[in-house]
C-alpha positions as CSV (number, residue, x, y, z in Angstrom):
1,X,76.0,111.8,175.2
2,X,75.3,110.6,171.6
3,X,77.1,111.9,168.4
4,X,75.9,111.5,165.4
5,X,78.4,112.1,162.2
6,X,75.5,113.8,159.8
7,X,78.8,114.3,157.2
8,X,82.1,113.3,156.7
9,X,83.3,114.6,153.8
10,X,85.3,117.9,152.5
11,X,84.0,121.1,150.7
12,X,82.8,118.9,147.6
13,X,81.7,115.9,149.4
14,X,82.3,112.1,147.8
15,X,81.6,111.7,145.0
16,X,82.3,114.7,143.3
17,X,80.3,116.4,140.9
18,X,81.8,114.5,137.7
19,X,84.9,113.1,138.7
20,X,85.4,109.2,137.9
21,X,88.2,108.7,140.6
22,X,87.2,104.7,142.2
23,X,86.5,106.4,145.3
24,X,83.5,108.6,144.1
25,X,82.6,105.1,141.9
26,X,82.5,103.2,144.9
27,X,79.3,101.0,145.9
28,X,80.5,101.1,149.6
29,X,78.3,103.8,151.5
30,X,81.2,104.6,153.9
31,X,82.8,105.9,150.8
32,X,79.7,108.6,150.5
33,X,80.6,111.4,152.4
34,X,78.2,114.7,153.2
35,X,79.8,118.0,154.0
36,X,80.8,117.6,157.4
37,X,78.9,118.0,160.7
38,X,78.5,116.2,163.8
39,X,74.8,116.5,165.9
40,X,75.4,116.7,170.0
41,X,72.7,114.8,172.3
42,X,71.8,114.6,175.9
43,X,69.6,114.7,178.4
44,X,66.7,115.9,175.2
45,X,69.4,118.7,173.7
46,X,70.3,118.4,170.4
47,X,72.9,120.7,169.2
48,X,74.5,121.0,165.9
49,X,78.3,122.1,164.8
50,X,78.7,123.1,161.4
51,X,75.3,123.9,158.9
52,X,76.3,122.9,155.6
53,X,74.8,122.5,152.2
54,X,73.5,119.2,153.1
55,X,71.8,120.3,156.5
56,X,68.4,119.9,155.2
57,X,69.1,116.2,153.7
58,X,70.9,115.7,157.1
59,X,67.7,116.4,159.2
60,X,65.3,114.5,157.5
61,X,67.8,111.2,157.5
62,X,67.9,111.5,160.9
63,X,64.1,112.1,161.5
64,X,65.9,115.7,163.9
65,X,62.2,117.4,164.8
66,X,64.3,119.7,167.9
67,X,67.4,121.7,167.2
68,X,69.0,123.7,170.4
69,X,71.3,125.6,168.2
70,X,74.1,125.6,166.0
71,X,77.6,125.7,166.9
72,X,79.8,127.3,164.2
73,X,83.6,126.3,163.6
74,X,84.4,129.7,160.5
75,X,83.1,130.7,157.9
76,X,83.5,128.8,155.0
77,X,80.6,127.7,153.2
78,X,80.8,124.0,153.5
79,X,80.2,125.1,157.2
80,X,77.8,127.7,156.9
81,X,75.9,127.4,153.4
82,X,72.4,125.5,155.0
83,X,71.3,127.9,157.6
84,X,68.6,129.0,155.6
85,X,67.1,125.2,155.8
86,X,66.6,126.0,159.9
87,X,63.0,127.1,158.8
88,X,61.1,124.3,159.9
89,X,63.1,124.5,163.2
90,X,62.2,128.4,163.4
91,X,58.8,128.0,162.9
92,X,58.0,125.4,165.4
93,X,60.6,126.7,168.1
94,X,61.0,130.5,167.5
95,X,64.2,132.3,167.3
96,X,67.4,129.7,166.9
97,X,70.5,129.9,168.6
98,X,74.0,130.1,166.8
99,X,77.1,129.8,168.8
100,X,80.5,131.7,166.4
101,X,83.1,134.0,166.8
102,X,82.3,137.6,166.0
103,X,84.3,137.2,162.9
104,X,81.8,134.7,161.6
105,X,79.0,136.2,162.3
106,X,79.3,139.6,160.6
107,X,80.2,136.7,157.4
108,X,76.8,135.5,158.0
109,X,75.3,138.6,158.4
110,X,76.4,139.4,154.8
111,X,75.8,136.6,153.1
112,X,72.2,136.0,154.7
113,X,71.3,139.5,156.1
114,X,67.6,139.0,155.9
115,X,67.9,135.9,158.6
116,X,69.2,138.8,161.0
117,X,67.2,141.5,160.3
118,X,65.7,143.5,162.6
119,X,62.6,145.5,160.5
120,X,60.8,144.5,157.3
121,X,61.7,140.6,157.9
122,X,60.0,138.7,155.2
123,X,57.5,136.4,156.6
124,X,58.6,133.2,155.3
125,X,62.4,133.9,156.7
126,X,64.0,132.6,159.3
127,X,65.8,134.0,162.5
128,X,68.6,133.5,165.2
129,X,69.7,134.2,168.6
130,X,73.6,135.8,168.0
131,X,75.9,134.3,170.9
132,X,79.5,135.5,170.3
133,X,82.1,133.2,171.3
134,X,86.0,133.7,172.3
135,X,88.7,131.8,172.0
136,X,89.4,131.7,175.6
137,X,85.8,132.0,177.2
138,X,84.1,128.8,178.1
139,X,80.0,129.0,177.4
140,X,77.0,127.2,178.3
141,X,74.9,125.3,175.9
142,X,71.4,123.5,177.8
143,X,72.9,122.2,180.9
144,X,76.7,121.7,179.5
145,X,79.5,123.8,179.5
146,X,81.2,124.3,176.2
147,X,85.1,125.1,175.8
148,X,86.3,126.9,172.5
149,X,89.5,125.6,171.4
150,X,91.2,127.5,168.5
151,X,93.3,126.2,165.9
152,X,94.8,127.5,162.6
153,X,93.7,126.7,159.0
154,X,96.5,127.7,157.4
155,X,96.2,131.7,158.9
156,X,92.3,131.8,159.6
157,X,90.9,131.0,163.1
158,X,88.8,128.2,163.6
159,X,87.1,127.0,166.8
160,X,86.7,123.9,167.7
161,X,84.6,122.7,171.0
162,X,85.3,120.6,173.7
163,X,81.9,119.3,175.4
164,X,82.6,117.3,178.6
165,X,84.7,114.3,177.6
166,X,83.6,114.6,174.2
167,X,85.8,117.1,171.6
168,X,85.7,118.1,167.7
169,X,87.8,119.9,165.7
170,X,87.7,120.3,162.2
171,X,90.0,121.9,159.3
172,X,92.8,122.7,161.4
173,X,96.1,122.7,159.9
174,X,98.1,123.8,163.3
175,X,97.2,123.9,167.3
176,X,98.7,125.8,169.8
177,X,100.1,124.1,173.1
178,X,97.9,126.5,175.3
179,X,95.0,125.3,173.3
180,X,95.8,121.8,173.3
181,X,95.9,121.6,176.8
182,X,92.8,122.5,176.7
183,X,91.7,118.5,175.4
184,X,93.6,117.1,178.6
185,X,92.0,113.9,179.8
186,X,89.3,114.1,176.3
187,X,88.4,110.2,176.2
188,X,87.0,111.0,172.6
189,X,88.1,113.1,169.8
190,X,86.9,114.2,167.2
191,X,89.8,115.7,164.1
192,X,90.5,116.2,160.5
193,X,92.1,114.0,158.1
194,X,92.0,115.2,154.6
195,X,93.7,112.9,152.5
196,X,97.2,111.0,152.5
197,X,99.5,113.8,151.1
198,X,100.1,116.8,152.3
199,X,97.9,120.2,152.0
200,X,98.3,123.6,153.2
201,X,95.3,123.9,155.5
202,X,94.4,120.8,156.9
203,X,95.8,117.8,158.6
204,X,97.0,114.7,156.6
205,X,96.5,112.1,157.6
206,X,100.4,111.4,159.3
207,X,99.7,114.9,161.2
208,X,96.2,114.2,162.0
209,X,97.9,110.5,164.0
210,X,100.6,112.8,165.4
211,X,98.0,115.1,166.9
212,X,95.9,111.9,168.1
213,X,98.9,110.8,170.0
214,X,99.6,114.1,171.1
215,X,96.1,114.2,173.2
216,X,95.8,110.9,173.7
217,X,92.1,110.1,174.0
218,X,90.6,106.7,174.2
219,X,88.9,106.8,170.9
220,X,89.5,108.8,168.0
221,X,87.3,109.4,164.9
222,X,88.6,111.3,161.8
223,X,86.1,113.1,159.7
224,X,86.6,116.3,156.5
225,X,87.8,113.5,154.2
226,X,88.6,113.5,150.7
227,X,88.5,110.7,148.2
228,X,92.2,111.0,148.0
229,X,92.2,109.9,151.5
230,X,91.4,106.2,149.3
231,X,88.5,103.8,149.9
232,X,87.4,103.7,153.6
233,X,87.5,100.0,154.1
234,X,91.4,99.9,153.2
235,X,92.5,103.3,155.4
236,X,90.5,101.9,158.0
237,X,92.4,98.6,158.3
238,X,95.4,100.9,158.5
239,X,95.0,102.8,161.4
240,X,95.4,101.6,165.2
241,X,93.0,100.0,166.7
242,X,91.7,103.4,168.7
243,X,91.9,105.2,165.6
244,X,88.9,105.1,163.1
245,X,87.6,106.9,159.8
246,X,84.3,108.7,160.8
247,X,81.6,107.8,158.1
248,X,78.2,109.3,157.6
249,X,75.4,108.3,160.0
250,X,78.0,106.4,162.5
251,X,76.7,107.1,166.1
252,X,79.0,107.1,169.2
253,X,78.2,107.2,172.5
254,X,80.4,109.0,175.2
């Protein structure tokens, strides 16, 4: 199994629009982060979690010419805001699959109501297969079974998926023991760190280490980071030796 980090970064991505913190002035391309998203290969699937703004930008740095589907973690539009850019994939492939909990997908239905309608669909848009996911109900995507595991940003529901020894979880602020159990034996992990202080929906990143050594995985890669987390090369130097700052492009193998 390949992942490939297509982002890294937080709802504004580094560097943000205007802002002249040394982070977002950095030369250093790890310190360049996307809004975050991770891309799942095997055995010729390719399946993405999380559809950003930057999905289009995304596709074409990583020459993607299949997509499988789309595995949503909520709503928000750092997660959400690029499905219309699954129109090449649409038109070669037919109907796309998205993977989310009913919740999010009357949100997308909303906010992009002619990618799920039924009659009078405009030639030029696109259109998905709806798979509704629950916490607690195991799925399959291609040949793989995929396991939903639920965690809390601040007070909304997120899912995050465990795919055989490989698991991601992003913008959760608080997990469950019935859920963690759930990444028993993970070898690696995939989580959060927003920035060194606290925040009120997401992991710093002290909690996002506690949870690490909670679940105890052979390798762990942090991703949804802010510039305030500080420049890449430094946090990175400070973390044990299993523990690493996700960057854009990286590409682990499970």
């Amino acid at each position: 199994m390949k992942i490939t980090f297509l982002g890294t970064g937080t709802s504004q991505g580094i560097p943000v629009i205007g802002s002249s913190h040394p982070v977002c002035l950095s030369d250093n391309p790890k310190d360049k982060r996307l809004r975050v998203s991770v891309m799942v290969s095997w055995d010729n699937y390719n399946y993405v979690i999380d559809c950003g703004p930057d999905f289009r930008q995304q596709m074409l740095t990583h020459k993607v010419e299949q997509l499988d589907g789309i595995l949503f973690t909520h709503e928000h539009a750092d997660h959400t805001a690029g499905i219309d850019d699954i129109r090449p994939f649409f038109f070669r492939q037919g109907d796309i699959p998205i993977y989310a909990h009913d919740r999010v997908i009357k949100g997308l239905q909303r906010r992009f109501d002619y990618i799920f309608a039924d009659e009078n669909r405009y030639p030029g848009a696109p259109a998905v297969s709806v798979n509704p996911v629950e916490r607690n109900t195991p799925f399959v995507i291609g040949n793989l079974e995929a396991i939903p595991i639920e965690v809390l940003h601040n007070r909304l529901p997120v899912l995050g998926y465990r795919m055989g020894d490989f698991a991601y979880i992003t913008d959760a602020k608080t997990v469950s023991e019935d859920q963690l159990m759930k990444l028993k034996g993970i070898k690696v992990l995939t989580v959060n760190a927003l920035r060194k202080e606290p925040h009120h929906s997401h992991f710093n990143l002290e909690e996002a280490l506690e949870f690490v050594e909670k679940v105890r995985p052979e390798q762990a890669y942090f991703t949804h980071i802010s510039h305030h987390m500080g420049f890449h090369e430094q946090v990175e130097k400070e973390l044990p030796d299993h523990v690493h700052l996700a960057y854009d492009n990286l590409i682990v193998t499970v």
